[in-house]
N, C-alpha and C positions, 0 to 999 in steps of 0.2 A: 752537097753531101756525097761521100765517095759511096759506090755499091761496097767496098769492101767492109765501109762503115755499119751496112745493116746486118739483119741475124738472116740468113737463109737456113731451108729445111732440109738441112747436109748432113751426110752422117760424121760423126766425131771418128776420127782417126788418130789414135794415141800416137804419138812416138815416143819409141820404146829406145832406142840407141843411150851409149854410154853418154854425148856428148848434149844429151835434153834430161838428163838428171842433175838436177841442183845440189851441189854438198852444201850442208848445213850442218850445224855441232846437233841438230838431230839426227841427222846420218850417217855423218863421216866416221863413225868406227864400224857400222854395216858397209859403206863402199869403199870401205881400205880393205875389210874382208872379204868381198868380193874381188876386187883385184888381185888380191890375194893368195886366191883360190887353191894353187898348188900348194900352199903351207897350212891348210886346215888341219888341226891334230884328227888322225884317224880316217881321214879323208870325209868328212863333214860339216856341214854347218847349219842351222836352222836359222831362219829370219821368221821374228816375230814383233807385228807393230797392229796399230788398230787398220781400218776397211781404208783404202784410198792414201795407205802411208805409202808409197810405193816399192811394195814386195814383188809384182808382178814386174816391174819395172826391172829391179834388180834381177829376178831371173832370167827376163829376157838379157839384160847384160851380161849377165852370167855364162849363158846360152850361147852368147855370141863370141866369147870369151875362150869356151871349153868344147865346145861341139855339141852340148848336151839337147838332149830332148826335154822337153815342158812338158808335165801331164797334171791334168786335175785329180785330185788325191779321191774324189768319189767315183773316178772310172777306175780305178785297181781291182775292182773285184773281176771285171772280166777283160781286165790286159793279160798280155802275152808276158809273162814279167822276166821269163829266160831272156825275151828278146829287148825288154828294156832293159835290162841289165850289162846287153852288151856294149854299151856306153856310158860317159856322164847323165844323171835325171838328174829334172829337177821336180817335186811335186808340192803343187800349190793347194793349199787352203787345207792342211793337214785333217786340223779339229775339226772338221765336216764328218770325217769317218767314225768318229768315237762313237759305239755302241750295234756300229756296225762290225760284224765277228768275220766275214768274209773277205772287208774291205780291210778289216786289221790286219789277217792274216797275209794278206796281199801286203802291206806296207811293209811287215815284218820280213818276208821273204825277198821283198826286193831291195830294201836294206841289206841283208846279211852278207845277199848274190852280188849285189854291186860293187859292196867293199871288197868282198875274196876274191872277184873280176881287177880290181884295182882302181876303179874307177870311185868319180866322186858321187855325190850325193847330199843335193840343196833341196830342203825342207823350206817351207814358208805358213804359216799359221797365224791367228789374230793374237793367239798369248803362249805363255810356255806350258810345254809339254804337260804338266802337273796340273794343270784345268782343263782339260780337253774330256777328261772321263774317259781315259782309254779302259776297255776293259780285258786288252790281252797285256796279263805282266810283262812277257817277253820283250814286246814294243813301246809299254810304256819305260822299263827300265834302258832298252837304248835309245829313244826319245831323249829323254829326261837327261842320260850320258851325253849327251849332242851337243859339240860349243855352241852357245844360244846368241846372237845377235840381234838390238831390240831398235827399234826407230821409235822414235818417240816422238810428243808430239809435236808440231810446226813452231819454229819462233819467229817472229816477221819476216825476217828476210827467208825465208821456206815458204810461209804461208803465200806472200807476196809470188814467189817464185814458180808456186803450183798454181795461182791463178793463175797468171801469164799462162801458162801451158795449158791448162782448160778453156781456156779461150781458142788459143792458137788450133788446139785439138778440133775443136770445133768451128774451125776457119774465120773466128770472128775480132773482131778492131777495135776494141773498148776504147773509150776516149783516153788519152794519159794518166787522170786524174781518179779514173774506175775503182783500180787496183789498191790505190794508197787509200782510198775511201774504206772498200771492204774489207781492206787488211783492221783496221780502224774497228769498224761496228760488226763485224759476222764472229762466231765461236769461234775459238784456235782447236779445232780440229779439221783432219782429213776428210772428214764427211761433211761437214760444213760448207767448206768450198767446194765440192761436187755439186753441192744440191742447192747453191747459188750462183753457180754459173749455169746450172742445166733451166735454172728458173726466170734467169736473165735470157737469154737463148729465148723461151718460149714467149716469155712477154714482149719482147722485143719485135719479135716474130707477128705474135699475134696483133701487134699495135704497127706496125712498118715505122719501127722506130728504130737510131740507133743508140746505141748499147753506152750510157752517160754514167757519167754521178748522180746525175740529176734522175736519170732512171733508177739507178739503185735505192737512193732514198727514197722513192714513191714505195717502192717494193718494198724495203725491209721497214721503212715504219707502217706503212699496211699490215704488215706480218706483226708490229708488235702490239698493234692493238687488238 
């Protein structure tokens, strides 16, 4: 057995680049819009899909793309937002802030400034603007105005495609036969596969085994009894 073959206690390194994004007909109209970037109507775009579709993903691509700064949408209440304004933002995980009046006001203003700057402005959230509970009108109604671009969920060849890279992420060698397996028996969502590769990893780990088919099935029919 190869060392590469076992789980070591490593930390997971995402890679975030354009060329470890998979297109799939769940994606490919959010990374044609992203490549896109300079033909946004209005100079914006909102990306909304469930936890683990990869939004952050796409920002960082975005990022790399545009010059832009990444900020998490629940530090706005005490950013600098003249000074984020002086370029492309992108702010992630919007609907965090709904009900927060300080951090609304913040979104609101850093939208307004961005766009009269001329620059862009990528939004990223779990759903559309209209369930978030904003409760400043002003932001929900240019929210809500925002081209909205949605990821939907994994079809084989996606789901297939983010295990691979959850693995990779976390430096590990699944047998061949891994992947085709839990594409097979795990849920077709994005959180699914995080939380079976982060569960394989530990088992794995804690037994100095490696990472099989044959591991996964002890594990997911343990789990369905």
């Amino acid at each position: 057995m190869s060392a590469r073959q076992l789980s070591f206690d490593l930390p997971a390194r995402p890679a975030l680049g354009r060329d470890d994004f998979f297109v799939s007909p769940a994606n490919a109209e959010a990374v044609a819009l992203i490549e896109a970037w300079r033909d946004w109507p209005a100079r914006k775009l909102l990306l909304a899909g469930p936890p683990g579709a990869g939004k952050t993903h796409l920002a960082h691509v975005w990022a790399g793309l545009s010059g832009a700064r990444i900020v998490a949408a629940g530090t706005l209440a005490q950013a600098d937002i003249p000074a984020l304004a002086a370029g492309p933002v992108a702010i992630e995980d919007a609907q965090r802030i709904a009900g927060d009046r300080a951090a609304e006001e913040a979104l609101f203003h850093l939208h307004n400034l961005v766009l009269a700057e001329g620059h862009a402005l990528l939004v990223t959230a779990r759903a559309a603007p209209v369930r978030w509970g904003l409760g400043l009108p002003d932001l929900a109604s240019r929210m809500e105005g925002t081209l909205l671009a949605r990821l939907a969920p994994p079809d084989d060849a996606l789901l297939a495609a983010l295990l691979a890279k959850l693995f990779a992420d976390r430096q590990l060698s699944p047998s061949p036969d891994t992947v085709p397996y839990l594409v097979r028996r795990i849920e077709r969502s994005f959180e699914a596969a995080h939380e079976v590769v982060a569960a394989l990893d530990a088992r794995a780990l804690a037994e100095g085994r490696a990472i099989t088919r044959a591991l996964a099935a002890e594990m997911l029919d343990k789990a369905a009894r």
